[in-house]
Legacy VTK file of the C-alpha trace (Angstrom):
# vtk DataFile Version 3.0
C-alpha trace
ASCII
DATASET POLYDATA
POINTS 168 float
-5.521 -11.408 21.028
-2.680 -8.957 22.248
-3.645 -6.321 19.983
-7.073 -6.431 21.388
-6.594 -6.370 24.815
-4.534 -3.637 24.307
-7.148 -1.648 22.967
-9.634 -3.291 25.541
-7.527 -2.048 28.459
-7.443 1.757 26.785
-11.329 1.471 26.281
-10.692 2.158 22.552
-12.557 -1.301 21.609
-16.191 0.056 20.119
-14.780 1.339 17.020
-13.419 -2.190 15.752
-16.478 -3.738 17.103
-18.665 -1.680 15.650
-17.250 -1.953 12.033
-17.152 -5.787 12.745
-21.077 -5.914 13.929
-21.924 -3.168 10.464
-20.352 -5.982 8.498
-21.793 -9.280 9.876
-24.522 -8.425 12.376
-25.030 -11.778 13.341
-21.768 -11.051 15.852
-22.937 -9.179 18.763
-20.012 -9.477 21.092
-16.508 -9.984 21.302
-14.138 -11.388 23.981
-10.788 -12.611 25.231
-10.847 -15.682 26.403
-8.733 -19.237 26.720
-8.859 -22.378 24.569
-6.591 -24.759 25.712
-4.493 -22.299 27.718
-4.234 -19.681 24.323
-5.590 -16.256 24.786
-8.139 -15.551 22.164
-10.784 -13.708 20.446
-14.080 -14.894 21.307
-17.119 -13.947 19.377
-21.021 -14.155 20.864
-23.118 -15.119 17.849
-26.646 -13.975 17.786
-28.961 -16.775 19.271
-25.920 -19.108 20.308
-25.461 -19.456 23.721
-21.577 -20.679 23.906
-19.029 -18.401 22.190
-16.953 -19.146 19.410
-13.357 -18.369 18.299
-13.359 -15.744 15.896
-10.948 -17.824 13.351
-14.260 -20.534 13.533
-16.837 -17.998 12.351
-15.650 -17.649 9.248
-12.181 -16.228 7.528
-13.895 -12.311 6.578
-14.822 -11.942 10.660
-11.518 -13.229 11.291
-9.355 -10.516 8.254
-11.746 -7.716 8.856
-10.809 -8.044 12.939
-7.171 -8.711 12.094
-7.463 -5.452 9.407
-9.024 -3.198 11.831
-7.177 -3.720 14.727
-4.125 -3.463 12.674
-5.366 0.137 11.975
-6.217 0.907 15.625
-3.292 -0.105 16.804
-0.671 1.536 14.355
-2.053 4.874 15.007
-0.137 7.626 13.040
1.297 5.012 11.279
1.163 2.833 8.128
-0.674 -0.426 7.444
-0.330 -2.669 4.499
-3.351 -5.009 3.533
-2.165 -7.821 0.668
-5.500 -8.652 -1.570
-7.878 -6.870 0.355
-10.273 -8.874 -1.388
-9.783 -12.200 0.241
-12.167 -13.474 2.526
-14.832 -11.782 1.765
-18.395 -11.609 -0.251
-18.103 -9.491 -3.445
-21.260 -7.749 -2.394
-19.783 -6.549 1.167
-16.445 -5.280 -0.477
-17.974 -1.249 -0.440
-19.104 -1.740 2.630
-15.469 -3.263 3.716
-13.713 -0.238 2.189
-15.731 2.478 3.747
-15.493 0.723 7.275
-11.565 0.806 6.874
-11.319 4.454 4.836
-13.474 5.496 8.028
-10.656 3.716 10.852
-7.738 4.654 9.275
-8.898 8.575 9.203
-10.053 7.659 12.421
-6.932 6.831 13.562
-4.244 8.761 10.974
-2.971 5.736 9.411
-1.974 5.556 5.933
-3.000 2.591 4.466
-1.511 0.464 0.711
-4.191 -1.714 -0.270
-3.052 -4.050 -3.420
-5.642 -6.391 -5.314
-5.663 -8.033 -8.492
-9.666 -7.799 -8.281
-11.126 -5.626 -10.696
-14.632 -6.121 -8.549
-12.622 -5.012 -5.340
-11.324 -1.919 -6.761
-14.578 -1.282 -8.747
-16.324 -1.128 -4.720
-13.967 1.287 -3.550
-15.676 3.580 -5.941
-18.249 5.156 -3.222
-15.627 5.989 -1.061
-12.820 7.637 -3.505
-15.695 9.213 -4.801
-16.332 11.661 -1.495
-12.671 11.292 -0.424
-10.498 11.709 -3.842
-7.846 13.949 -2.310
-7.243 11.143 0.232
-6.213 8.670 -2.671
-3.766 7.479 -5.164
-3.535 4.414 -7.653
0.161 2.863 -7.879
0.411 1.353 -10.784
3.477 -1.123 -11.205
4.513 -2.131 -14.766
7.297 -4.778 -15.070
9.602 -3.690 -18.211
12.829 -5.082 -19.130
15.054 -2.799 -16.881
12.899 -3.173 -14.179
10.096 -2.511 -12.580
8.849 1.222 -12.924
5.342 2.577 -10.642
3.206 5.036 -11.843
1.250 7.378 -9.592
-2.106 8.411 -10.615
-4.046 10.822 -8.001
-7.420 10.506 -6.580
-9.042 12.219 -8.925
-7.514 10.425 -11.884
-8.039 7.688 -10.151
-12.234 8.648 -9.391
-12.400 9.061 -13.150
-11.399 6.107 -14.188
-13.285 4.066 -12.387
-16.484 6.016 -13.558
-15.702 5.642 -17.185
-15.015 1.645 -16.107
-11.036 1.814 -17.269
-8.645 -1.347 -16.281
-6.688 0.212 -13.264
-5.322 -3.294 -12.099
LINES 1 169
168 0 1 2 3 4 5 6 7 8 9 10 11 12 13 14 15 16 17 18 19 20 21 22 23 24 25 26 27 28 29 30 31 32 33 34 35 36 37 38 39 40 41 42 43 44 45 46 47 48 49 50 51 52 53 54 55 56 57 58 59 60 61 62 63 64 65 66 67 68 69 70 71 72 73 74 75 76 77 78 79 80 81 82 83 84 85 86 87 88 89 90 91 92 93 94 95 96 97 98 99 100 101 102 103 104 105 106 107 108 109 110 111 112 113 114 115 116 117 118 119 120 121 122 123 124 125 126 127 128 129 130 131 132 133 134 135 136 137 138 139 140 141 142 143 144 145 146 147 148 149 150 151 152 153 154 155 156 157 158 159 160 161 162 163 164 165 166 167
């Protein structure tokens, strides 16, 4: 709720609301406002009259508002998303990863997005696709001395998921 008033006050909200509305439509509004004396984010659902919490909807309204606004409000900075993945429909995961490519150019944030999903890194393919110089694969390999990470550019990285290679 903090991090959206923030961005209320500045006027910076339509970005995030937008890219929250692209992904489930069915939201057409959102709001702060109290339950039980707690300052939170309210959502109007289409053809409901009473607003809802946003943790209520459903948990991918509830990451992809906690993503984004993470990403407004670390401008110039660096945001780390754990299992991207989670929350969310298979079939909206491109969709998902061009809405927060597009905010965290928006916005100059650098972004390290791990998954163990070979379907969630297989729908990033669209974006790295027009975008390959703004990506890189880390690969971490656990050997007996250690852990060592490889770095594999965008390009390498486009490649491989055209020919359908195991990048996970």
């Amino acid at each position: 709720a903090k991090r959206f008033s923030e961005l209320d006050k500045k006027g910076q909200l339509k970005p995030i609301t937008d890219a929250i509305h692209k992904e489930f439509p069915y939201v057409q509004g959102l709001s702060i406002d109290y339950h039980a004396g707690i300052p939170m984010v309210f959502a109007q659902l289409e053809g409901k009259v009473r607003k809802i919490p946003v943790p209520l909807i459903s948990d991918g309204v509830n990451r992809l508002m906690g993503i984004c606004l993470g990403i407004a409000n670390f401008s110039g900075g660096i945001v780390l998303i754990d299992q991207l993945e989670d929350g969310f429909h298979h079939k909206l995961l491109p969709s998902i990863w061009n809405s927060i490519y597009t905010l965290a150019v928006r916005y100059n944030v650098q972004l390290f997005v791990s998954s163990h999903s070979a379907e969630c890194i297989g729908a990033m393919m669209g974006v790295v696709k027009d975008n390959s110089q703004d990506f890189a694969l880390l690969h971490a390999m656990r050997k007996e001395s250690g852990c060592d990470i490889d770095v594999f550019n965008g390009q390498y990285l486009e490649s491989a998921l055209e020919q359908h290679f195991e990048v996970r």
